[in-house]
N, CA, C and O atoms as a GROMACS GRO file, in nm:
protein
  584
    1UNK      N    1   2.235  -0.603   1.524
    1UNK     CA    2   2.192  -0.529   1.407
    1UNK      C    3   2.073  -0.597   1.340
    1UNK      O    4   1.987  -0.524   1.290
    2UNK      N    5   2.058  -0.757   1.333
    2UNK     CA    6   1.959  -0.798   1.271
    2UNK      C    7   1.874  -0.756   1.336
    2UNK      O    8   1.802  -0.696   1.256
    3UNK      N    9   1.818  -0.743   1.464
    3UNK     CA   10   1.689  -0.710   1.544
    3UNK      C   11   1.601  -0.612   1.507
    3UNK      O   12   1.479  -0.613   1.487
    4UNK      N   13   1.749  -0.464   1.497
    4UNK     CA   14   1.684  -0.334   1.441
    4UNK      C   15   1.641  -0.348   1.353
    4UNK      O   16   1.522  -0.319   1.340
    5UNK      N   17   1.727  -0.410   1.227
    5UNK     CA   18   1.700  -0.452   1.077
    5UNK      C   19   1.542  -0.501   1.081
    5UNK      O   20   1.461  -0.463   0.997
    6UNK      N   21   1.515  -0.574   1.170
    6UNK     CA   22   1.425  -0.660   1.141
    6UNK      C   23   1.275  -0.601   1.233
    6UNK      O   24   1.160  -0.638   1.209
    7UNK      N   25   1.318  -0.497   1.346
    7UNK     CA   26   1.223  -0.421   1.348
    7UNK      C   27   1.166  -0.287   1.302
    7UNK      O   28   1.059  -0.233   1.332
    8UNK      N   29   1.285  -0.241   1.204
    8UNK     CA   30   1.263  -0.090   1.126
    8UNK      C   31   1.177  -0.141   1.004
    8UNK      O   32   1.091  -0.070   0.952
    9UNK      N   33   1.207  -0.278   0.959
    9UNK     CA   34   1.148  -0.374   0.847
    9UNK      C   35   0.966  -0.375   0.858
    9UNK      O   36   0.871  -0.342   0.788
   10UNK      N   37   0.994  -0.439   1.005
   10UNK     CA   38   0.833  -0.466   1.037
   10UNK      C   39   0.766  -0.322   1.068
   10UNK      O   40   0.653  -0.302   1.022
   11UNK      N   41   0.816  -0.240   1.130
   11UNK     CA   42   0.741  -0.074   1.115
   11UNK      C   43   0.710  -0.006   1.023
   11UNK      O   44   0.602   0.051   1.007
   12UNK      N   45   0.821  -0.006   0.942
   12UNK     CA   46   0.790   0.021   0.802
   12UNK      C   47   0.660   0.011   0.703
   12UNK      O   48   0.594   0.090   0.636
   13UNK      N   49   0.658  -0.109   0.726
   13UNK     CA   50   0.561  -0.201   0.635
   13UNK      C   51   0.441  -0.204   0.681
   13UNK      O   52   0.347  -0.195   0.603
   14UNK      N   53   0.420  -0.219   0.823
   14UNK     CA   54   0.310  -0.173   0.895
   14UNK      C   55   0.243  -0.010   0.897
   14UNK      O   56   0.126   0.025   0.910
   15UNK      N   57   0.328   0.044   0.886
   15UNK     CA   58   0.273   0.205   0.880
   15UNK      C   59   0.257   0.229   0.706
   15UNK      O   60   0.170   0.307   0.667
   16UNK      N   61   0.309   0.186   0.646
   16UNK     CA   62   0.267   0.181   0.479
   16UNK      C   63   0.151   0.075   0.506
   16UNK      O   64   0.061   0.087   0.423
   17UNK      N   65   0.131  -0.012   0.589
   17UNK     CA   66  -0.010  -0.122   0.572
   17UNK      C   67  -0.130   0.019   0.611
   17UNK      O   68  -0.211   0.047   0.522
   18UNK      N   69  -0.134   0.089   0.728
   18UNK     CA   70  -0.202   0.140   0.798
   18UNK      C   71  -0.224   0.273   0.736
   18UNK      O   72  -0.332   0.320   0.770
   19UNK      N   73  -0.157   0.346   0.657
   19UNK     CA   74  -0.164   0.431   0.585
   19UNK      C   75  -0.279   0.412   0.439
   19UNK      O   76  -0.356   0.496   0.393
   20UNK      N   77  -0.253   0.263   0.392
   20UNK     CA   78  -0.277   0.267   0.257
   20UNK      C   79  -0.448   0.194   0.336
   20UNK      O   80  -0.554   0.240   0.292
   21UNK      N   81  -0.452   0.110   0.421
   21UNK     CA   82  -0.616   0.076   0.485
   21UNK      C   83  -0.678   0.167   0.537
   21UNK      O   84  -0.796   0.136   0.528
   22UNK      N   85  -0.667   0.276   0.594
   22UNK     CA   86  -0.689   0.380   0.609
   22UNK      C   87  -0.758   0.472   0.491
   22UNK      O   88  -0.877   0.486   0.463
   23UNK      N   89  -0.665   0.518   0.445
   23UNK     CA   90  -0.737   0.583   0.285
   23UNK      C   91  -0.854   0.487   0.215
   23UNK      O   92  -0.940   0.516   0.132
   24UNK      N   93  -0.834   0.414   0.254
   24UNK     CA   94  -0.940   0.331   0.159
   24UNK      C   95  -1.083   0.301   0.281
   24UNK      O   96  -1.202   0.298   0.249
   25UNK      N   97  -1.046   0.289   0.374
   25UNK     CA   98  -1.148   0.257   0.499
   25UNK      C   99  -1.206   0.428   0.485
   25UNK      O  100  -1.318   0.451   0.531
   26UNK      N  101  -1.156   0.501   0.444
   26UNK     CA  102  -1.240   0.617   0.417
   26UNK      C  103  -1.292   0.610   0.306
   26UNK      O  104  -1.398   0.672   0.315
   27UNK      N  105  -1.278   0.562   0.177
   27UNK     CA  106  -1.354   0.598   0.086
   27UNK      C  107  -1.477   0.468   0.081
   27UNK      O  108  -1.580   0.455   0.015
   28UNK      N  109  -1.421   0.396   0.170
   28UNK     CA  110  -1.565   0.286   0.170
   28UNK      C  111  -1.674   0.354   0.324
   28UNK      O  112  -1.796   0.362   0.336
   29UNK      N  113  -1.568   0.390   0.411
   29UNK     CA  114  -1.757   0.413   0.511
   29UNK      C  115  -1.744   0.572   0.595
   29UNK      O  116  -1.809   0.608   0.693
   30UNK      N  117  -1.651   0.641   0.530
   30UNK     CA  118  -1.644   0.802   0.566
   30UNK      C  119  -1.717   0.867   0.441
   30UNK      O  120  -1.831   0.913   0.448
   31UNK      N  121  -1.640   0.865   0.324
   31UNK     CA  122  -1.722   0.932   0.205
   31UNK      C  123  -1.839   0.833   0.121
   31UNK      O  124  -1.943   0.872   0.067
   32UNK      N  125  -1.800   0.734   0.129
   32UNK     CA  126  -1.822   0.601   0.041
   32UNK      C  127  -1.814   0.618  -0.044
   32UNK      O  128  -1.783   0.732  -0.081
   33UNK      N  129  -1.837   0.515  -0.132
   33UNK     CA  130  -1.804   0.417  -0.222
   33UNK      C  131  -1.836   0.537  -0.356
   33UNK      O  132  -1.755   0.603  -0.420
   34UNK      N  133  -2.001   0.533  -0.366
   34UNK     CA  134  -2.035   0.560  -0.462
   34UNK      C  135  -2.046   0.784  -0.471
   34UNK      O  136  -2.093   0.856  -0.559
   35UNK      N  137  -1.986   0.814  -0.356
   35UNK     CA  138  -1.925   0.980  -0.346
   35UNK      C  139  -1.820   0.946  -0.429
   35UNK      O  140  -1.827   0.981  -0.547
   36UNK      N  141  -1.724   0.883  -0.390
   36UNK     CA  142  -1.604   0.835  -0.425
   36UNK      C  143  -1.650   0.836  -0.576
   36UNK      O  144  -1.598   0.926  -0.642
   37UNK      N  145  -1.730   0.761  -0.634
   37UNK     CA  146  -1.722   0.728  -0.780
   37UNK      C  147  -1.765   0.856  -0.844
   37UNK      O  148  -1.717   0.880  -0.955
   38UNK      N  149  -1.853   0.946  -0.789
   38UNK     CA  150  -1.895   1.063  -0.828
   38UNK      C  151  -1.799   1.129  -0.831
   38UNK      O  152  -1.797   1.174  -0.945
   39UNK      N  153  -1.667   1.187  -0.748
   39UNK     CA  154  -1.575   1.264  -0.722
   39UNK      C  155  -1.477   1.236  -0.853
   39UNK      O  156  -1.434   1.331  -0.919
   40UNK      N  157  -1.432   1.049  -0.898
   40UNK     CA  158  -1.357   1.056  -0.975
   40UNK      C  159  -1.417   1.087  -1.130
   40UNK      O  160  -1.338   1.121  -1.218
   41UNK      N  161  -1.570   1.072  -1.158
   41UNK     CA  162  -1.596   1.127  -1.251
   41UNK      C  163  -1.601   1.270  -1.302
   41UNK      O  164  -1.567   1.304  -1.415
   42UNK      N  165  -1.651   1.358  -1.197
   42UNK     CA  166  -1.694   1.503  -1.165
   42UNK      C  167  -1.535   1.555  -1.220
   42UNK      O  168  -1.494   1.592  -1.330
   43UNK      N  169  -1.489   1.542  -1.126
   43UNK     CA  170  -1.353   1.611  -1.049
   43UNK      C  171  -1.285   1.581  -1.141
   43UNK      O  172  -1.257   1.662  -1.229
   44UNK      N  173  -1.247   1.468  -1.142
   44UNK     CA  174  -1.098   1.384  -1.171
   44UNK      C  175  -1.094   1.328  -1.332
   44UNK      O  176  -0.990   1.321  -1.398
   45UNK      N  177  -1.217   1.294  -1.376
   45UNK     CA  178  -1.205   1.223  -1.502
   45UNK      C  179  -1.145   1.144  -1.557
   45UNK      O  180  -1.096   1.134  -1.669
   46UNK      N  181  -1.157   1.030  -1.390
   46UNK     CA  182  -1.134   0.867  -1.427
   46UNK      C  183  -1.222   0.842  -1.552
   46UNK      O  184  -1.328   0.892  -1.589
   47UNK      N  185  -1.154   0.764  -1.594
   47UNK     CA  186  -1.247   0.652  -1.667
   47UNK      C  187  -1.312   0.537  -1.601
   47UNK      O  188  -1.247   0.467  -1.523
   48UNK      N  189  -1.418   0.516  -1.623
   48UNK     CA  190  -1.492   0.358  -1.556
   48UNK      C  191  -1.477   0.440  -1.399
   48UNK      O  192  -1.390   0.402  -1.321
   49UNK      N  193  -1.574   0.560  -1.362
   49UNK     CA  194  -1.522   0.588  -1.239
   49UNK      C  195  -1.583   0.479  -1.100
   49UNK      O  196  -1.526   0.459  -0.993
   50UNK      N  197  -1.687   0.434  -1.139
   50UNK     CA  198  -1.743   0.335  -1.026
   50UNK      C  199  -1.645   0.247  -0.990
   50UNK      O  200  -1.588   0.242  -0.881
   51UNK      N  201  -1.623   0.148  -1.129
   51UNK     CA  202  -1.512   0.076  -1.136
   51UNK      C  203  -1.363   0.072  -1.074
   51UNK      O  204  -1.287  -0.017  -1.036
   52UNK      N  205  -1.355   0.226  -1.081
   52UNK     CA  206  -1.235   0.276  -1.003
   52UNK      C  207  -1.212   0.299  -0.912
   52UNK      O  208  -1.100   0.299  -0.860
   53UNK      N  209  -1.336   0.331  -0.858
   53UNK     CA  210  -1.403   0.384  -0.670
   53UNK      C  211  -1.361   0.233  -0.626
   53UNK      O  212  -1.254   0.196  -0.576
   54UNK      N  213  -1.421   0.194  -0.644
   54UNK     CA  214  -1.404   0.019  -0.616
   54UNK      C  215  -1.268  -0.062  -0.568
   54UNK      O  216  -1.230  -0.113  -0.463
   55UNK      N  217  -1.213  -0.046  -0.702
   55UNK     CA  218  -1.093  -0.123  -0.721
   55UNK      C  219  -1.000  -0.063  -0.604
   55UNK      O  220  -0.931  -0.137  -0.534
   56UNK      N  221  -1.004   0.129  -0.583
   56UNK     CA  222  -0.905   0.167  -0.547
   56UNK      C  223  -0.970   0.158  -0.396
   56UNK      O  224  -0.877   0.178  -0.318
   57UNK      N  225  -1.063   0.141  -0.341
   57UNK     CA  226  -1.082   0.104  -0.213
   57UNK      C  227  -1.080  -0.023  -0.138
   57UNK      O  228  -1.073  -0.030  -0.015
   58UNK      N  229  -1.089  -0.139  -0.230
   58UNK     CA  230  -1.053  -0.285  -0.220
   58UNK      C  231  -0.929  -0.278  -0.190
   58UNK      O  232  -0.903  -0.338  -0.086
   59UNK      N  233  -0.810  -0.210  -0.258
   59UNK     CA  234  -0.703  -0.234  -0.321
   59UNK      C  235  -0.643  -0.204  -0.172
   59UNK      O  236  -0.575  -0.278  -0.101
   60UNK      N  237  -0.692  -0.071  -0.146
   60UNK     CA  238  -0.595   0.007  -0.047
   60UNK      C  239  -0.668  -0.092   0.102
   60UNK      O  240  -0.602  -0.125   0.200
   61UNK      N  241  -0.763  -0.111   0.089
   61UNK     CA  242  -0.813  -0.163   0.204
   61UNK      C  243  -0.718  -0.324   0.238
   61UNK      O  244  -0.643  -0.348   0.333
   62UNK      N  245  -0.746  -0.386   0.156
   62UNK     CA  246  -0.677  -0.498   0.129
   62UNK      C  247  -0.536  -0.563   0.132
   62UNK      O  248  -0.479  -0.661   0.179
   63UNK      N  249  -0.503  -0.408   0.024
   63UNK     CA  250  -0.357  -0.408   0.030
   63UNK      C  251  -0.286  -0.362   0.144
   63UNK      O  252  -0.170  -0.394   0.170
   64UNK      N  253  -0.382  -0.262   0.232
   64UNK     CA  254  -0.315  -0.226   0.358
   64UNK      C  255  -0.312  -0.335   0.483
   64UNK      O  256  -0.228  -0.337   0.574
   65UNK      N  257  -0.437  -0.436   0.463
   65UNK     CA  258  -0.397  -0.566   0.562
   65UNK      C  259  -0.278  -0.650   0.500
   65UNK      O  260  -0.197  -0.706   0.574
   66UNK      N  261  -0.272  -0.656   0.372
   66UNK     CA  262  -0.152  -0.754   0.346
   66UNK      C  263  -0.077  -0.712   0.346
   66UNK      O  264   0.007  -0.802   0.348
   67UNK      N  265  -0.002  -0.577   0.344
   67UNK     CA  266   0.130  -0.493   0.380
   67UNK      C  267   0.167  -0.532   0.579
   67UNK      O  268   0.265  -0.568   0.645
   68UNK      N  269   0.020  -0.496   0.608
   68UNK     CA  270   0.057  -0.565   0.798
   68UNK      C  271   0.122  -0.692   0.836
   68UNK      O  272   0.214  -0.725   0.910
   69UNK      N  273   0.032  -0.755   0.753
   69UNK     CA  274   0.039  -0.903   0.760
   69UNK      C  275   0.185  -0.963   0.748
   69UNK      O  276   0.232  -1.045   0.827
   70UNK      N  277   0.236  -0.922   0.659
   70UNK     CA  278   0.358  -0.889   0.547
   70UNK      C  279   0.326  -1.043   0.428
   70UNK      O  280   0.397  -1.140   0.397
   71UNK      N  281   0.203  -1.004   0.394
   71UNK     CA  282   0.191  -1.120   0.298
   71UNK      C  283   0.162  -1.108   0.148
   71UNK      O  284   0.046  -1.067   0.141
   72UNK      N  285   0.201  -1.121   0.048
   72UNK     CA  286   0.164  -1.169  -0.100
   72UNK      C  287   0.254  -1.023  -0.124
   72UNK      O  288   0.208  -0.955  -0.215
   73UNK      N  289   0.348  -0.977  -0.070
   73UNK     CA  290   0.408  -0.834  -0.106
   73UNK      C  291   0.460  -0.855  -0.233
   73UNK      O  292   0.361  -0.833  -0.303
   74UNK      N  293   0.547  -0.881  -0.306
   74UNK     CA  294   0.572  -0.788  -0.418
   74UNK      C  295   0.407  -0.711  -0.479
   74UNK      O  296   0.364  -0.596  -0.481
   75UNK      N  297   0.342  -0.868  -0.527
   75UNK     CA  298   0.196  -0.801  -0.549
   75UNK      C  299   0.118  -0.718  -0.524
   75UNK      O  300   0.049  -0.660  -0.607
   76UNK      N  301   0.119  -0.697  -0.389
   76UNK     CA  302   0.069  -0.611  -0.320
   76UNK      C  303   0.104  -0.439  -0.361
   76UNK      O  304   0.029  -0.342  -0.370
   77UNK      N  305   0.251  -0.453  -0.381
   77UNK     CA  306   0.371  -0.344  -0.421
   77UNK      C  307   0.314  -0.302  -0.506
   77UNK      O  308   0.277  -0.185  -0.508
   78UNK      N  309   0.286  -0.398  -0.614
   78UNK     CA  310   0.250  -0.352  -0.800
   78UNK      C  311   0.114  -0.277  -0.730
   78UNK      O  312   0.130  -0.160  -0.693
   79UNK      N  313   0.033  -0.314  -0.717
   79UNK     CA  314  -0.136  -0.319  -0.708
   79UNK      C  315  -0.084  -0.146  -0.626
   79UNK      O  316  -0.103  -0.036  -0.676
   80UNK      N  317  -0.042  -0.166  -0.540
   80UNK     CA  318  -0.083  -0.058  -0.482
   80UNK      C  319   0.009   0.074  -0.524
   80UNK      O  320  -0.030   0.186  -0.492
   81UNK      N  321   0.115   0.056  -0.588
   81UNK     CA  322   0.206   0.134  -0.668
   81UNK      C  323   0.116   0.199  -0.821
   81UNK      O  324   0.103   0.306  -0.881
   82UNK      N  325   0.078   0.086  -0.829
   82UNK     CA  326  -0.059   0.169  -0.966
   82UNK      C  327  -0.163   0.237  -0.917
   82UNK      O  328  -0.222   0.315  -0.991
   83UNK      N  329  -0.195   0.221  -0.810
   83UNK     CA  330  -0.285   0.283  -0.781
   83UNK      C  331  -0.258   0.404  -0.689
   83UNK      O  332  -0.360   0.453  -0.640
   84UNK      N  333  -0.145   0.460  -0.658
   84UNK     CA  334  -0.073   0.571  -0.642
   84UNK      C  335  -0.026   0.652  -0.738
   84UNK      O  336  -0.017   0.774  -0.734
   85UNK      N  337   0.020   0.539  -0.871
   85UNK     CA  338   0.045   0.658  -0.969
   85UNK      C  339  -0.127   0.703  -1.048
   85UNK      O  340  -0.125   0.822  -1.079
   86UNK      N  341  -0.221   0.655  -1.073
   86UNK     CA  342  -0.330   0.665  -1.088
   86UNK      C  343  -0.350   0.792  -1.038
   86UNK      O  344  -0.359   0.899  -1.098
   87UNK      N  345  -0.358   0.762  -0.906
   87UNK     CA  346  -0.440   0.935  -0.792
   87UNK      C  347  -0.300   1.054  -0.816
   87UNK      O  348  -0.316   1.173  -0.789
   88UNK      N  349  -0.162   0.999  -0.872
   88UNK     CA  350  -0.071   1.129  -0.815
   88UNK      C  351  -0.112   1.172  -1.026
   88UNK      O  352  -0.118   1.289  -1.062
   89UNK      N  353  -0.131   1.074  -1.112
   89UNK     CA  354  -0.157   1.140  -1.232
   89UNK      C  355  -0.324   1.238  -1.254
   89UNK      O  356  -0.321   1.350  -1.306
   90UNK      N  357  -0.444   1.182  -1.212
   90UNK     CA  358  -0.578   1.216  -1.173
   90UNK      C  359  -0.584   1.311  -1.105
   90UNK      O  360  -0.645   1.412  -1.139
   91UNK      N  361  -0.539   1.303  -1.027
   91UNK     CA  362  -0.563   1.356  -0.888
   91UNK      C  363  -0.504   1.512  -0.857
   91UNK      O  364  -0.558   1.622  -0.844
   92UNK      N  365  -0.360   1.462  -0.851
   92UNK     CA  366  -0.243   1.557  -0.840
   92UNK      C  367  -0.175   1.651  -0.925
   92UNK      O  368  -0.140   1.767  -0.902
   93UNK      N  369  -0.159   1.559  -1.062
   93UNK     CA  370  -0.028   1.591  -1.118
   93UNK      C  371  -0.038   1.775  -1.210
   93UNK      O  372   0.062   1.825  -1.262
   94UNK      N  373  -0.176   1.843  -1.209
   94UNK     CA  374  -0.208   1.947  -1.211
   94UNK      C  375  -0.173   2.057  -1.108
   94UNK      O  376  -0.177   2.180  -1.115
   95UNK      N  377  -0.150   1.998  -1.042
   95UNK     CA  378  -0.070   2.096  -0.895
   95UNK      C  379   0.042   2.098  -0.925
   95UNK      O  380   0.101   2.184  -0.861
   96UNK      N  381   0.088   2.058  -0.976
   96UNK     CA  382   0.254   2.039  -0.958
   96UNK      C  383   0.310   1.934  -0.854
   96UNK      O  384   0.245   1.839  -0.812
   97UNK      N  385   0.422   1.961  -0.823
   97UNK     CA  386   0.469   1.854  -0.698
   97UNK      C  387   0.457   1.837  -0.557
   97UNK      O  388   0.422   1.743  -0.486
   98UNK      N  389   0.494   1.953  -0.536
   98UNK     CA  390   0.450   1.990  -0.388
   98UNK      C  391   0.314   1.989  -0.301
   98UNK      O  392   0.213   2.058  -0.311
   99UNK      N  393   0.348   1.883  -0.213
   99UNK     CA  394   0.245   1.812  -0.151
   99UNK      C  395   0.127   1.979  -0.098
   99UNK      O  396   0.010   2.012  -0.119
  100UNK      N  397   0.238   2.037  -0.028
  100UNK     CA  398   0.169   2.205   0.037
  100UNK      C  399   0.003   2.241  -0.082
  100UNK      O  400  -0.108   2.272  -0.038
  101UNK      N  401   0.035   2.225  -0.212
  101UNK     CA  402   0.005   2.234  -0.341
  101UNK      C  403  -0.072   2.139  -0.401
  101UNK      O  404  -0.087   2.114  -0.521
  102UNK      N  405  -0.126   2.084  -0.294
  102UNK     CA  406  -0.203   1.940  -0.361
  102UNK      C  407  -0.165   1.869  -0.444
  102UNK      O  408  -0.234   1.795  -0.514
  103UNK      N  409   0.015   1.890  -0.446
  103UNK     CA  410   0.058   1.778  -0.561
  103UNK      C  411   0.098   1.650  -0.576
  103UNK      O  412   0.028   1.575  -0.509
  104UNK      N  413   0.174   1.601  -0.630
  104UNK     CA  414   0.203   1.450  -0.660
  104UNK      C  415   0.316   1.405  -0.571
  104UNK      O  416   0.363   1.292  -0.589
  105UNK      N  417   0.357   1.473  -0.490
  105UNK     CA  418   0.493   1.417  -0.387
  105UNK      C  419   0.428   1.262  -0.293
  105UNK      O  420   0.464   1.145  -0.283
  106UNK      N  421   0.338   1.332  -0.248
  106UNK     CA  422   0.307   1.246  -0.142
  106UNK      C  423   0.254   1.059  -0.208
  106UNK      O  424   0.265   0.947  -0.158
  107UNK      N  425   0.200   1.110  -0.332
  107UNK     CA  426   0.157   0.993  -0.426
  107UNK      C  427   0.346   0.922  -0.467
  107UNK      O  428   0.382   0.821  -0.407
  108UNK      N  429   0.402   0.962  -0.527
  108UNK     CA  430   0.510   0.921  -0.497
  108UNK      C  431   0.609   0.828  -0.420
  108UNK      O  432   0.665   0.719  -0.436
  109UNK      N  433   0.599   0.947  -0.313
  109UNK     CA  434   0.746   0.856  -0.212
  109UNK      C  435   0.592   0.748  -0.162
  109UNK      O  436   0.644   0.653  -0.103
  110UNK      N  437   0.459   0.729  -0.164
  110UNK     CA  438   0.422   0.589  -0.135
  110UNK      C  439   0.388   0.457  -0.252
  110UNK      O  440   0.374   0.337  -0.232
  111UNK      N  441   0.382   0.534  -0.372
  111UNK     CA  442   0.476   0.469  -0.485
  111UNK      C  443   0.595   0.391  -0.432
  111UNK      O  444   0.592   0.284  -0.371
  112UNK      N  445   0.677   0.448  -0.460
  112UNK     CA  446   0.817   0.417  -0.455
  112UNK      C  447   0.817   0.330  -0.321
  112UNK      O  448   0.846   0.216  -0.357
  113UNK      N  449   0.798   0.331  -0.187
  113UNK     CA  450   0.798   0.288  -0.045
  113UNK      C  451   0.699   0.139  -0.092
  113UNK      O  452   0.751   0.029  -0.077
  114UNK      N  453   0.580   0.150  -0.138
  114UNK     CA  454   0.569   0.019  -0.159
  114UNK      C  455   0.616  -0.071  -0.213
  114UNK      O  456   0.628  -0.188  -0.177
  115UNK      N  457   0.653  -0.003  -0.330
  115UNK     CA  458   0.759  -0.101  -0.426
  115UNK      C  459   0.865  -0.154  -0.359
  115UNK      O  460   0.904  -0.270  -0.369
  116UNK      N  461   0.925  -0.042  -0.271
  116UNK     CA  462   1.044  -0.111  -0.260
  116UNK      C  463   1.023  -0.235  -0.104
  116UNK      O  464   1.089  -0.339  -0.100
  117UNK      N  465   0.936  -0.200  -0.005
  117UNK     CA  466   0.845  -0.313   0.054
  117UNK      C  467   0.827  -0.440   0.002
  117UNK      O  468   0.855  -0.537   0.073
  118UNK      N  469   0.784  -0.456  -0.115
  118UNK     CA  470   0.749  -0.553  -0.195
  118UNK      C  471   0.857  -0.642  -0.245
  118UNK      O  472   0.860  -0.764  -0.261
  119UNK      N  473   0.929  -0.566  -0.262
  119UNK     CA  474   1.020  -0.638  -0.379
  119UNK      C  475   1.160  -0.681  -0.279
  119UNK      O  476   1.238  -0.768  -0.318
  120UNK      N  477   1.182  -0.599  -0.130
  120UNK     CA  478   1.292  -0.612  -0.037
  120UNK      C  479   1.261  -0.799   0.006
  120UNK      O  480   1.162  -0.866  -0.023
  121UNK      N  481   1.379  -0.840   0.080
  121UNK     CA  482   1.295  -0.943   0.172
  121UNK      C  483   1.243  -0.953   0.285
  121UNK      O  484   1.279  -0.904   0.392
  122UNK      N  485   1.143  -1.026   0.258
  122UNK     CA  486   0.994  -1.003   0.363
  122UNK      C  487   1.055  -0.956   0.555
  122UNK      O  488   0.983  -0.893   0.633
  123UNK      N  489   1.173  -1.000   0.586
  123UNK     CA  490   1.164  -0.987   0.724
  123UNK      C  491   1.107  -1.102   0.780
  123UNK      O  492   0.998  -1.139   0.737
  124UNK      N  493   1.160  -1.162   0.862
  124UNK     CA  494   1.109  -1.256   0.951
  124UNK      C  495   0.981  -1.247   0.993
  124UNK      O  496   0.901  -1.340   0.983
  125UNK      N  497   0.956  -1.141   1.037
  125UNK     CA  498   0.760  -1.069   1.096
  125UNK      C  499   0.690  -1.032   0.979
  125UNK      O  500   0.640  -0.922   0.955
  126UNK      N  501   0.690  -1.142   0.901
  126UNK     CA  502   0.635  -1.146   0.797
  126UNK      C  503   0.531  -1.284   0.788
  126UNK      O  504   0.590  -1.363   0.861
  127UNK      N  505   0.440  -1.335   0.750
  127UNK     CA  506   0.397  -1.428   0.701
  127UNK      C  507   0.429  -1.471   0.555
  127UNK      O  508   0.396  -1.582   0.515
  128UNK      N  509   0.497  -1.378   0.473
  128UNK     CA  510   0.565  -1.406   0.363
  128UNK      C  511   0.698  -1.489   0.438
  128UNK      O  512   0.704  -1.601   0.387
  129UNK      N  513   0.768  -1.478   0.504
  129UNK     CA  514   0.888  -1.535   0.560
  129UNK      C  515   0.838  -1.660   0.588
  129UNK      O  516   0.879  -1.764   0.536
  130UNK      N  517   0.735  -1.650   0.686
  130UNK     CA  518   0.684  -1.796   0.744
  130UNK      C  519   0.645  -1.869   0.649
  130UNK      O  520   0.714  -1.970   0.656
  131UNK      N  521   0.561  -1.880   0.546
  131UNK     CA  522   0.519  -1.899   0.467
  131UNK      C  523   0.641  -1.992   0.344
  131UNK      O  524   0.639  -2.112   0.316
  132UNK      N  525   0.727  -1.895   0.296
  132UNK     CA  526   0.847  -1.978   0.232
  132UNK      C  527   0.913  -2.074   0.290
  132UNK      O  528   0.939  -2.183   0.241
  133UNK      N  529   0.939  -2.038   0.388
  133UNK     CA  530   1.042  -2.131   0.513
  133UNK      C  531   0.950  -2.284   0.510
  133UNK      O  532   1.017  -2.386   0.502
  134UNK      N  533   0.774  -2.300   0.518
  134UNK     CA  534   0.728  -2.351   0.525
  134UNK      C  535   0.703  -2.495   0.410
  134UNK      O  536   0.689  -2.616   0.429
  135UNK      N  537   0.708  -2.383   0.257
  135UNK     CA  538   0.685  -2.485   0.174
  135UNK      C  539   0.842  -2.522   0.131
  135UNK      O  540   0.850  -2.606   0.041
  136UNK      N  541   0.943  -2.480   0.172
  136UNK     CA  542   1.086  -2.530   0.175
  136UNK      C  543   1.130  -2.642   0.254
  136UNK      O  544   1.239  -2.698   0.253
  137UNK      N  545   0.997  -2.671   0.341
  137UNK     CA  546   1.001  -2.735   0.429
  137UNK      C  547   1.089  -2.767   0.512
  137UNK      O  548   1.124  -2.882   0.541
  138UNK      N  549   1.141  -2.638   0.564
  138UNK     CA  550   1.234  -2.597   0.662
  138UNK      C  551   1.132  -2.502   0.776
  138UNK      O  552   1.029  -2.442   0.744
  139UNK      N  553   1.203  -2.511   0.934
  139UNK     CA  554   1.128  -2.480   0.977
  139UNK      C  555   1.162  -2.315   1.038
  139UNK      O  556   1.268  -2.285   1.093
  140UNK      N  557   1.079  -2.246   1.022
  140UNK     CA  558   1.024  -2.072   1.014
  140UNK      C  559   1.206  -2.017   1.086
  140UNK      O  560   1.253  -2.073   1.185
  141UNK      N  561   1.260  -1.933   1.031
  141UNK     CA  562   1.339  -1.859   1.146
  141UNK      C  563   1.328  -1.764   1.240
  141UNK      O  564   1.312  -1.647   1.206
  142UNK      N  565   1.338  -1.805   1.391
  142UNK     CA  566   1.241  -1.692   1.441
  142UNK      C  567   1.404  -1.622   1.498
  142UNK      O  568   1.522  -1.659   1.498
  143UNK      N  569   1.316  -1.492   1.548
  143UNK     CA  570   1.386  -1.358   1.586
  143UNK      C  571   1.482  -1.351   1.705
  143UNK      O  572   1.446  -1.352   1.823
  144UNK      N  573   1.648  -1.342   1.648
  144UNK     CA  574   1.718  -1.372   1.752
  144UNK      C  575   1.680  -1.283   1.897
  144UNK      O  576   1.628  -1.172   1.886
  145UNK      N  577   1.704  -1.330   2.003
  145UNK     CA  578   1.649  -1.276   2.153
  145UNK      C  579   1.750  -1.165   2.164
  145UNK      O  580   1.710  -1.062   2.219
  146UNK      N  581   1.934  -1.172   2.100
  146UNK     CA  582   2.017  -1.055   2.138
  146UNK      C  583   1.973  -0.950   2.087
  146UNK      O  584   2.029  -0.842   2.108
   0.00000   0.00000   0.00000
């Protein structure tokens, strides 16, 4: 059971990594950066929209390698949990819920999925795992072979 545990763990987290680098690897070299900042001013009526273009393409870009990685997660969780409710309030929350509807569902359950990523424990296929084990100065637990 630990194996599955510990590979539904690492899929998980990886397809929330690849999901959230993705969205953002588009708004830096599919639409870019500064469409992006135009869209949340125009459209959306961010505040500080450059500022926001920015942050939220760093964030997701960034945050989607350190979700792979499985490193600095709770943080990662917050950062990228605000910046889901951000786009499902901006963005969405005028549609209503339903994703069909351009609404706030989909902003949501990856809300909620990071958080709870973040805040679970890291999983062995983590560099958060390796990492603690390390300054405990105990050495890493690796992945039983049964």
């Amino acid at each position: 059971m630990t194996n599955l545990r510990t590979v539904t763990q690492l899929l998980f987290r990886v397809t929330l990594g690849v999901v959230f680098f993705l969205h953002g690897w588009e708004k830096l070299s599919i639409k870019g950066v500064d469409k992006t900042a135009q869209m949340f001013d125009k459209h959306l009526g961010i505040p500080f929209p450059t500022v926001a273009a920015h942050f939220a393409t760093w964030a997701e870009i960034l945050g989607g390698i350190a979700l792979i990685l499985g490193v600095l997660l709770p943080y990662v969780g917050v950062v990228l949990a605000a910046t889901m409710v951000g786009a499902g309030y901006y963005g969405h929350h005028e549609n209503g819920f339903w994703i069909q509807q351009n609404g706030w569902e989909f902003n949501l359950v990856l809300a909620v999925a990071v958080l709870a990523v973040g805040f679970a424990a890291p999983g062995v296929l983590s560099l958060d795992h390796y990492l603690r084990e390390r300054r405990r100065g105990e050495r890493p637990v690796a992945v039983d072979a049964a």
